[in-house]
C-alpha positions as CSV (number, residue, x, y, z in Angstrom):
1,X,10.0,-8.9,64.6
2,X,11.0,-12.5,64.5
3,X,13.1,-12.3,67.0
4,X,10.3,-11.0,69.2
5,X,8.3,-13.4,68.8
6,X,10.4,-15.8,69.0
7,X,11.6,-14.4,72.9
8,X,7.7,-14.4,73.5
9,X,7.1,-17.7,72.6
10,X,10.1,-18.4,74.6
11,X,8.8,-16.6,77.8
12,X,5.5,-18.9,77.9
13,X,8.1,-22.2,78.0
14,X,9.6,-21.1,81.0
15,X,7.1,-22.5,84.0
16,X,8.5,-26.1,83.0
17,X,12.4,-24.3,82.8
18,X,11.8,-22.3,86.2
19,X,10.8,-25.8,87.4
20,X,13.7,-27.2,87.5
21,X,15.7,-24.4,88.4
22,X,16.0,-24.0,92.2
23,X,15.9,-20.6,94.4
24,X,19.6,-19.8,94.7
25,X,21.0,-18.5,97.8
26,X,23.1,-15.2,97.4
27,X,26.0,-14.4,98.9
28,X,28.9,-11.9,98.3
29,X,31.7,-12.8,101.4
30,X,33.9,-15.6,101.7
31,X,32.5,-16.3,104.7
32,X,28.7,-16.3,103.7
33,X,29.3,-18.3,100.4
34,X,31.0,-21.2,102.6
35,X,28.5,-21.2,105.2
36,X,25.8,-21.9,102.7
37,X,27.9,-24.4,100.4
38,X,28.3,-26.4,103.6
39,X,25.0,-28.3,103.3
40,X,23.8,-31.2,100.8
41,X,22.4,-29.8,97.5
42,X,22.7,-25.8,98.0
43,X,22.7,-24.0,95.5
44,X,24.2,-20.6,95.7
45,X,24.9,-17.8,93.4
46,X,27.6,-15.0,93.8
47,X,25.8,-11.9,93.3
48,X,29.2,-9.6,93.1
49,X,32.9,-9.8,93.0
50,X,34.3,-11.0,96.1
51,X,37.7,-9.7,97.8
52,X,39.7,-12.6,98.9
53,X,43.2,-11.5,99.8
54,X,42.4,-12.0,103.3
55,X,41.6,-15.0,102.9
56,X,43.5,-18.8,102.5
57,X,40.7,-20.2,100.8
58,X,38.1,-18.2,100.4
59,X,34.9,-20.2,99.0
60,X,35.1,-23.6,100.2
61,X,32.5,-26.2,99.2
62,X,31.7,-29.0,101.1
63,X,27.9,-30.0,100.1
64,X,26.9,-33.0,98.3
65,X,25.3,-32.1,95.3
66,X,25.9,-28.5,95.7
67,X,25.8,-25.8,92.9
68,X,27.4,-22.8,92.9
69,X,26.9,-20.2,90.0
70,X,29.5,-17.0,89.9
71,X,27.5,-14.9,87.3
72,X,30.5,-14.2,86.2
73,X,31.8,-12.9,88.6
74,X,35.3,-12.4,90.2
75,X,36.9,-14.2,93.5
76,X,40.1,-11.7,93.2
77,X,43.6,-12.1,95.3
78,X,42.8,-15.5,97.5
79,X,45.5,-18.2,98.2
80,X,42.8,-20.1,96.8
81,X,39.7,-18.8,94.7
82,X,37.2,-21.7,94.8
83,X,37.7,-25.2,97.2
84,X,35.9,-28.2,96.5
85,X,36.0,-30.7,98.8
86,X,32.1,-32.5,98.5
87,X,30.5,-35.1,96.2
88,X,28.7,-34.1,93.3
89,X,29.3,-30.5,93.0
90,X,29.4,-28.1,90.4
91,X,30.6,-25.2,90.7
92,X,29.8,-22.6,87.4
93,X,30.8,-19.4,85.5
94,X,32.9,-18.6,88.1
95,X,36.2,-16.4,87.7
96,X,39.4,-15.8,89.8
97,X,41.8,-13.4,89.6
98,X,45.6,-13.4,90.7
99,X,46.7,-14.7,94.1
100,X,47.4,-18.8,94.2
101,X,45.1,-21.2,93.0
102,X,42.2,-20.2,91.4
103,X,40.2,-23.6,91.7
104,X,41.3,-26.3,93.8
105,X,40.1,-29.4,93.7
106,X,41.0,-32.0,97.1
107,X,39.5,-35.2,97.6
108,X,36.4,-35.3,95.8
109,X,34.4,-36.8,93.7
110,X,32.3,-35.9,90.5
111,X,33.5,-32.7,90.6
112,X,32.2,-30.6,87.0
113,X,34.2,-27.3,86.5
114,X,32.3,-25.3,84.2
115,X,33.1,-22.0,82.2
116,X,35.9,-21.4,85.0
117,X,38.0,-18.5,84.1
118,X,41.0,-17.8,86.0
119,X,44.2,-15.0,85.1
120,X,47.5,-13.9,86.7
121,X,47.4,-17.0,89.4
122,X,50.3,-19.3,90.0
123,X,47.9,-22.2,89.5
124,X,44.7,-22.0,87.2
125,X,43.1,-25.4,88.6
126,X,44.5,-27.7,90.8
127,X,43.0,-31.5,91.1
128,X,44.6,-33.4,94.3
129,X,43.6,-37.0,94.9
130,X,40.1,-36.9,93.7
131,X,38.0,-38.7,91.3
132,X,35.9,-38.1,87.9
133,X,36.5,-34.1,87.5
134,X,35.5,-32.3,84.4
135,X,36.6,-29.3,83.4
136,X,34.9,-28.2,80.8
137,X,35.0,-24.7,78.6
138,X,37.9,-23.0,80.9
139,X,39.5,-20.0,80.6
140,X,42.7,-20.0,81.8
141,X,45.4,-17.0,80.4
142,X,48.3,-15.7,82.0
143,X,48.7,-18.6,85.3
144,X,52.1,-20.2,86.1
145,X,50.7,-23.3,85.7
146,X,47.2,-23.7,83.8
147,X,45.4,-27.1,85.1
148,X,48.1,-29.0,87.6
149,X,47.2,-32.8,89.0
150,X,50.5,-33.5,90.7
151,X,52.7,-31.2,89.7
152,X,54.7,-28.8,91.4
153,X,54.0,-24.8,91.4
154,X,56.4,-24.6,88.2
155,X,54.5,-27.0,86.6
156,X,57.3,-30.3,86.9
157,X,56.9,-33.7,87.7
158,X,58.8,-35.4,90.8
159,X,59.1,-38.6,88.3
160,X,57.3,-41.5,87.7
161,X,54.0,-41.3,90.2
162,X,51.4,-43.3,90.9
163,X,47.5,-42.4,89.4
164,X,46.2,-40.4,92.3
165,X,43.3,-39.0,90.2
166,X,41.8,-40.8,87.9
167,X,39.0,-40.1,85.7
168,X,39.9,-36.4,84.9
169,X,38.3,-35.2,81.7
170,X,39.5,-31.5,80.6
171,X,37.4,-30.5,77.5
172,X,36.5,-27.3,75.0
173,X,38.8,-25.3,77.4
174,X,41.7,-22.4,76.2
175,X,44.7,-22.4,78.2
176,X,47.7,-19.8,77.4
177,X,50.1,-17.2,78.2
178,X,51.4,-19.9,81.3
179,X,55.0,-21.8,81.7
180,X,53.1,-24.7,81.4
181,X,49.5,-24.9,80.2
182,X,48.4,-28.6,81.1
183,X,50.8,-30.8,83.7
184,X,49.5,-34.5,84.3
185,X,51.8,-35.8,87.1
186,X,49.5,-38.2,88.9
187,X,46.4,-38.5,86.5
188,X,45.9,-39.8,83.2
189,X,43.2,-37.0,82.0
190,X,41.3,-37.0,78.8
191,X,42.0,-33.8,77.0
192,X,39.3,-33.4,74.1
193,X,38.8,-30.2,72.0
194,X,41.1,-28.1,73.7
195,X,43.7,-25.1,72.5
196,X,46.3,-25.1,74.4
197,X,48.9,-22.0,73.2
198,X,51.6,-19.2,74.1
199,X,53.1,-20.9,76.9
200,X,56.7,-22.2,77.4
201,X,55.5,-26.1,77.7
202,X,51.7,-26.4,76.2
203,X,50.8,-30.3,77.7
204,X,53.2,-32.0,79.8
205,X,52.3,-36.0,80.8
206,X,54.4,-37.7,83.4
207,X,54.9,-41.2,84.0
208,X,51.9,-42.1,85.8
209,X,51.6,-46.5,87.4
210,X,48.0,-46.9,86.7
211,X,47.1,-50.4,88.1
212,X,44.1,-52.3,88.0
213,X,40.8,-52.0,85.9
214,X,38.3,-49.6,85.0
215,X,39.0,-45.9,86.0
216,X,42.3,-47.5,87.4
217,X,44.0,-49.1,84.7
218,X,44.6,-45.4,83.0
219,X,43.1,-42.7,80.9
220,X,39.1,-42.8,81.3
221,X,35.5,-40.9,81.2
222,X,33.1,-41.9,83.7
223,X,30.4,-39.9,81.4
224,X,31.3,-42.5,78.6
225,X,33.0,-45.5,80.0
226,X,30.2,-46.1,82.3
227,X,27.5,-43.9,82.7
228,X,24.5,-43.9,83.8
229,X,21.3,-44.0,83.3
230,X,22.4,-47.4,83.0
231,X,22.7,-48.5,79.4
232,X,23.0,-45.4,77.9
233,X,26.5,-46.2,75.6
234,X,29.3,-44.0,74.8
235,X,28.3,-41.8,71.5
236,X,24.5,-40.9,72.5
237,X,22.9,-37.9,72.2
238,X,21.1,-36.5,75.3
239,X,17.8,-34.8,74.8
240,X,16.7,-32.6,77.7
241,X,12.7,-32.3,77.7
242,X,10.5,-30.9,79.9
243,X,7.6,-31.8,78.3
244,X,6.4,-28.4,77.1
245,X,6.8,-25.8,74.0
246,X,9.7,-26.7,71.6
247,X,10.5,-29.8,73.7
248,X,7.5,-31.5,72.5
249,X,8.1,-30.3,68.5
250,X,11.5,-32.4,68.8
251,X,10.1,-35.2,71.1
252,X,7.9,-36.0,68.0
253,X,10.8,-36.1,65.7
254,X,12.4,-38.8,67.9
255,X,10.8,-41.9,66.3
256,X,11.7,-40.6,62.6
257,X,15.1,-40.0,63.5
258,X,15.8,-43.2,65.3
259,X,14.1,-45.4,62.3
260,X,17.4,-43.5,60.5
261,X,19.9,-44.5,63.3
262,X,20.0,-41.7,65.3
263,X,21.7,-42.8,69.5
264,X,18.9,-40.4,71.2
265,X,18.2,-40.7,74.9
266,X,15.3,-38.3,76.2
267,X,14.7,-36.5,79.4
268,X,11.2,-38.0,80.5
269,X,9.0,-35.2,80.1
270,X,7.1,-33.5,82.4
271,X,7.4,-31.4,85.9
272,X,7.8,-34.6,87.9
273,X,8.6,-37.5,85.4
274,X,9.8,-40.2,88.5
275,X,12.6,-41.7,89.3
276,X,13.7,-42.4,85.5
277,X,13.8,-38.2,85.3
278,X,16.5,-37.7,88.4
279,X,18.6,-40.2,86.8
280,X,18.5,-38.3,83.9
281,X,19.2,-34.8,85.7
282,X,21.6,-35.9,87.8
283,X,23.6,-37.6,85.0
284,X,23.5,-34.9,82.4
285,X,24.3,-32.5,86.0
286,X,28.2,-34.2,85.3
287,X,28.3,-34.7,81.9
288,X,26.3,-32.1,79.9
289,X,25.7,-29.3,82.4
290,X,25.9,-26.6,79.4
291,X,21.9,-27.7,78.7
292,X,21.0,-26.9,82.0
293,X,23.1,-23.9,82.8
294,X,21.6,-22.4,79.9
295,X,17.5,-22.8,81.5
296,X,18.3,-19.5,83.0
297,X,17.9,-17.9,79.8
298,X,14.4,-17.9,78.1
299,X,13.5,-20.5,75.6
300,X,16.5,-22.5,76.2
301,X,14.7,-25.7,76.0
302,X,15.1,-28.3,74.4
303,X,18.6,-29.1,74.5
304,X,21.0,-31.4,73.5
305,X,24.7,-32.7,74.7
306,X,27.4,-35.3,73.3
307,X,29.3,-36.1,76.3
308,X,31.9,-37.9,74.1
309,X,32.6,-34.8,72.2
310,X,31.6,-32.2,75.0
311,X,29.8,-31.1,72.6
312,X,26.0,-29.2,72.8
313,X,23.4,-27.4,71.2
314,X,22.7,-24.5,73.2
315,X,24.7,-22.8,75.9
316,X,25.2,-20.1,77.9
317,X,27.1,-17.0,76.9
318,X,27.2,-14.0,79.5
319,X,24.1,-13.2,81.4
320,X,21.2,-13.2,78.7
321,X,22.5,-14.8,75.3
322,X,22.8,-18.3,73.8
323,X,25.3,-19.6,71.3
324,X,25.3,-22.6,69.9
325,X,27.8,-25.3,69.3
326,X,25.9,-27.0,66.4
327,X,22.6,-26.6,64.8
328,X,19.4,-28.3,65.5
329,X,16.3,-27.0,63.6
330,X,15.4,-30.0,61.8
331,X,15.0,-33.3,61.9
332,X,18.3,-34.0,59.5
333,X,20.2,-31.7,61.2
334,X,19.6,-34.2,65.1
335,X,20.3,-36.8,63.0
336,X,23.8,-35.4,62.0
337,X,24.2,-34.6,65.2
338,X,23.8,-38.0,66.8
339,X,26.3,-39.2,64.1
340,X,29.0,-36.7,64.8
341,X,28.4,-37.8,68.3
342,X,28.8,-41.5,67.5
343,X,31.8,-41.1,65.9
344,X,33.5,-39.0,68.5
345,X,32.8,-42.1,70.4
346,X,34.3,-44.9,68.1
347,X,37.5,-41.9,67.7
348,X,38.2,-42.4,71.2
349,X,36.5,-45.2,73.6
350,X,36.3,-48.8,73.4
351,X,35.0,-51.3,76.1
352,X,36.4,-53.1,78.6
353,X,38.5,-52.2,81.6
354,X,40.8,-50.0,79.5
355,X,37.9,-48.2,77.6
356,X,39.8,-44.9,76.5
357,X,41.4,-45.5,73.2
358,X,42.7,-42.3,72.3
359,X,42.9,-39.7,75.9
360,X,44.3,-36.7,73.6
361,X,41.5,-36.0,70.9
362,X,40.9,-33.4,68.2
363,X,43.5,-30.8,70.6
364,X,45.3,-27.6,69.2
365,X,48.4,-27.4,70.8
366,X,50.2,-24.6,69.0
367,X,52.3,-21.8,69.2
368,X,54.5,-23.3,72.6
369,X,58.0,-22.1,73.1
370,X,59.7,-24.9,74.3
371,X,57.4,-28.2,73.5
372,X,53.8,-28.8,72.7
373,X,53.7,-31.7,73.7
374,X,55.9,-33.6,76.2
375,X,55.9,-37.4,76.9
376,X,57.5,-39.0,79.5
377,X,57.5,-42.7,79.2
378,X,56.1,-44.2,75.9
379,X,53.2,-42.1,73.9
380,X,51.3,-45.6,72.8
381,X,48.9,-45.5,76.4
382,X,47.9,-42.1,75.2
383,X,47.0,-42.8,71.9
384,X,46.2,-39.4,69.8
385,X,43.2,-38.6,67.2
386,X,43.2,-35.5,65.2
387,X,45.5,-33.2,67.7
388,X,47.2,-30.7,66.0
389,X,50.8,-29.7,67.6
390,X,53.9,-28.5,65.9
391,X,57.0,-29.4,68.7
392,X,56.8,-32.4,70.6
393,X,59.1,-34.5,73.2
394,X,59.4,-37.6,74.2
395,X,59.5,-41.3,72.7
396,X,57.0,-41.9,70.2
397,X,55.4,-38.9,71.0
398,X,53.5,-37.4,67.8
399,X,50.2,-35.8,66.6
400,X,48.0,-36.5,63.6
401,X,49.0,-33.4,61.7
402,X,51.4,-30.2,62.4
403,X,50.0,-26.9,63.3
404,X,50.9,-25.8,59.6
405,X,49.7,-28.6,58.1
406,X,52.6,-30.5,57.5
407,X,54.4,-33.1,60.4
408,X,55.3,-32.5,63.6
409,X,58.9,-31.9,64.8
410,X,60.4,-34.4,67.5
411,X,63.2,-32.4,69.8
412,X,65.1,-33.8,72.7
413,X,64.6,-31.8,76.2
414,X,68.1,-30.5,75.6
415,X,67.4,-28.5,72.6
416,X,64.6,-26.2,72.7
417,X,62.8,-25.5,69.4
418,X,62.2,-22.0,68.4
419,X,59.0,-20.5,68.7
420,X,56.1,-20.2,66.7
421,X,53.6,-17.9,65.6
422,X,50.2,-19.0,65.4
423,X,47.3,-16.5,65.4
424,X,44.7,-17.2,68.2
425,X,41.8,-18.7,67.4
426,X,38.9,-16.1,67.4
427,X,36.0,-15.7,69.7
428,X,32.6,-16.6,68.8
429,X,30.8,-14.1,67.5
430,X,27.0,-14.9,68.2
431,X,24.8,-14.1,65.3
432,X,21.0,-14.1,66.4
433,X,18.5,-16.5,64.5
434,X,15.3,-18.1,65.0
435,X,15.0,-22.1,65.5
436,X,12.2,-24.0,64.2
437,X,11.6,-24.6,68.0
438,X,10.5,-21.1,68.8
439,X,13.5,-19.8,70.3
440,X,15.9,-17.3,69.8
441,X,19.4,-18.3,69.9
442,X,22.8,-17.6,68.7
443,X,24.6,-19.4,66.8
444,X,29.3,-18.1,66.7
445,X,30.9,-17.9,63.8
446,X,34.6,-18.9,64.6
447,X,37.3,-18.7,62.6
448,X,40.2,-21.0,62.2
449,X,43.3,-21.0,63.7
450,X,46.0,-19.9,61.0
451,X,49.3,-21.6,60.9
452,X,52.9,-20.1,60.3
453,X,52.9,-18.4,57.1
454,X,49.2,-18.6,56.1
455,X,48.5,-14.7,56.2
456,X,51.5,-14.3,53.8
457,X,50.2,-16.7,51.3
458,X,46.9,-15.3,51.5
459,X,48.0,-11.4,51.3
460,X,50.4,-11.1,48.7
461,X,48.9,-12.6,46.1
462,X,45.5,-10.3,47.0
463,X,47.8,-7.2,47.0
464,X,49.0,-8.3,43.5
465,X,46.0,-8.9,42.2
466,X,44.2,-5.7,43.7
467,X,47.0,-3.4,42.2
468,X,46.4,-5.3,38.5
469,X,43.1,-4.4,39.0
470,X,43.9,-0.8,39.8
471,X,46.0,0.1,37.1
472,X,43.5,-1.5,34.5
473,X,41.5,0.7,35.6
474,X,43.4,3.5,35.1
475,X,44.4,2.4,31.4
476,X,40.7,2.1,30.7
477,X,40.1,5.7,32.0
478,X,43.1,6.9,30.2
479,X,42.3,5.6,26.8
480,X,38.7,6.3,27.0
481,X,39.5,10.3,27.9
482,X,42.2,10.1,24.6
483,X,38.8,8.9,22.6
């Protein structure tokens, strides 16, 4: 009955949510989805699987600020899946299937890749001189090559290149199964949160000539090196409002928490809160889309998002569910959540015209035949902060702990390590509860990755133990029929 009520109350939020959703165009052919991803600030959804092996690129879009939202939904069989060639665009729970390149990704800019899910391709995602592209929360299993930027079709760099993409951010994603799961030949991409396991090579980093300053000089994140709204700082919290339901139970919790500390920036409330509102949108549009992918579910809002961690309250999951990445309810519980995000931000950004400080955070790169991790040129630009890997290559490279929990092994390119076993991580499995808010959301349970030899230590002292207990038991039994 809770539940219920809570999807009731939800339902009477969602005139301020349907407000800042627009009227998707549908389409369900190549042709059609390109024609109307041509214009500025379309928005189109897919509204079935599309047949692409016809095509050479199937859905190409062009549009500034356009949105296109797959449903989950497949683009099966295309030379290439999904073509982004406009400003601003983000293209959502999308999936491709076999033939080339699932996503490709030429000469744009603000490009955000969102719950993209591609299998059996010869190239996952493909980034080609273009600036600022997220990927965040991708799929990618069984693909020659997972996410490419300058590499070729077997995943190799040419040698040392110079930064033709700067500004990538790859985040919260899984890539496996591939010959090599991450290959940064041109770009110097920030890779936060990520598993990467299964393949031959798990993240492979060229030699990249970065020159100059800002999102230039390297490794950086235009979401927290310099974003706008203007003076918003790497490590704060976004709260989207619009002004109605649960958004205005935790707008009155903002002055409490910031008295305590808490980095909040707030959506300006409201249908139509001005100019200070589109700034807003159209920043958390790049760097936190998760909140407002998720307004097509009912009581979805509020919402928050750590662009420094990727991190968010409540997203989308399928067509009608909401998991969450942290929990909310309360007023202590923002407050933890604006320090987590604060010190994701000290972990890895600093200021100035080399602002990333550590471009390989808090990764799980496991389980890869060959290599991990593989470094060309020296490790030190990288910089590293919590990545688990168990085989790397390269000079200096290293992580901050071994995927078994003790260091990591260095090997030369000439001698392959063996392989490893690591169990994959689980999925999350939502479990349905009611926030203080009103709404009904989900929040996973996930369990952890288990290193080499963890399931053994676990389940042989259990069987020992279980088969004491069994044949005390069967003493007690005994001696109590003899009386």
């Amino acid at each position: 009955m809770r539940v219920r009520w809570s999807w009731a109350l939800a339902l009477l939020a969602l005139p301020a949510a349907a407000a800042a959703q627009q009227a998707g165009v549908a389409c369900v052919t190549c042709e059609a989805c390109t024609a109307a991803l041509a214009g500025d600030h379309a928005f189109v959804e897919l509204r079935g699987d599309v047949d692409g092996s016809r095509a050479g690129t199937c859905i190409r879009v062009a549009g500034r600020g356009a949105t296109l939202d797959g449903h989950g939904h497949t683009v099966r069989g295309a030379a290439v899946g999904v073509e982004v060639a406009g400003e601003d665009v983000v293209v959502r729970n999308v999936r491709a299937q076999e033939g080339g390149v699932g996503f490709r990704v030429a000469g744009a800019r603000a490009v955000t890749l969102l719950n993209a899910a591609v299998s059996d391709a010869r190239v996952g995602v493909r980034i080609e001189g273009s600036r600022h592209v997220r990927v965040l929360r991708a799929t990618l299993a069984r693909n020659r090559v997972g996410v490419s930027m300058g590499a070729d079709d077997a995943g190799r760099c040419a040698g040392p290149m110079a930064l033709a993409s700067p500004g990538v951010v790859i985040a919260r994603s899984r890539v496996e199964g591939g010959s090599v799961g991450v290959a940064a030949c041109d770009a110097m991409p920030v890779l936060t949160a990520n598993t990467v396991l299964g393949n031959e090579v798990g993240v492979l980093l060229g030699e990249v000539r970065a020159q100059g300053a800002g999102d230039r000089a390297g490794a950086w994140d235009e979401c927290s090196c310099a974003p706008a709204p203007a003076g918003t700082p790497a490590g704060t919290l976004l709260l989207y409002s619009s002004g109605c339901g649960g958004c205005t139970v935790h707008e009155s919790w903002l002055p409490q928490e910031r008295a305590r500390g808490a980095l909040i920036r707030a959506r300006a409330g409201g249908g139509d809160g001005g100019a200070e509102q589109a700034r807003f949108d159209g920043h958390v549009r790049h760097c936190g889309p998760e909140v407002v992918d998720a307004l097509g579910i009912p009581g979805c809002v509020p919402n928050y998002a750590c662009p420094a961690s990727a991190e968010v309250w409540k997203r989308r999951q399928g067509a009608r569910e909401l998991v969450t990445d942290r929990s909310v309810a309360t007023p202590d519980e923002v407050v933890a959540f604006s320090e987590a995000c604060r010190a994701a931000a000290r972990e890895g950004y600093g200021r100035g015209g080399r602002c990333v400080t550590a471009a390989l955070r808090s990764n799980t790169l496991c389980g890869n035949r060959r290599a991990d991790l593989s470094v060309a040129g020296p490790f030190a630009r990288w910089g590293s902060a919590g990545d688990r890997c168990g085989v790397v290559e390269g000079d200096g490279a290293r992580c901050a702990q071994g995927c078994d929990g003790g260091e990591t092994a260095l090997v030369s390119a000439a001698a392959p390590a063996p392989a490893q076993t690591v169990a994959p991580a689980a999925e999350p499995q939502p479990v349905v509860e009611t926030g203080d808010a009103g709404a009904a959301v989900s929040a996973p349970v996930v369990s952890p990755v288990a290193g080499p030899g963890t399931l053994q230590q676990v389940a042989w002292p259990a069987a020992g133990a279980a088969l004491w207990l069994a044949l005390m038991a069967w003493y007690v039994s005994a001696a109590r029929r003899q009386g």
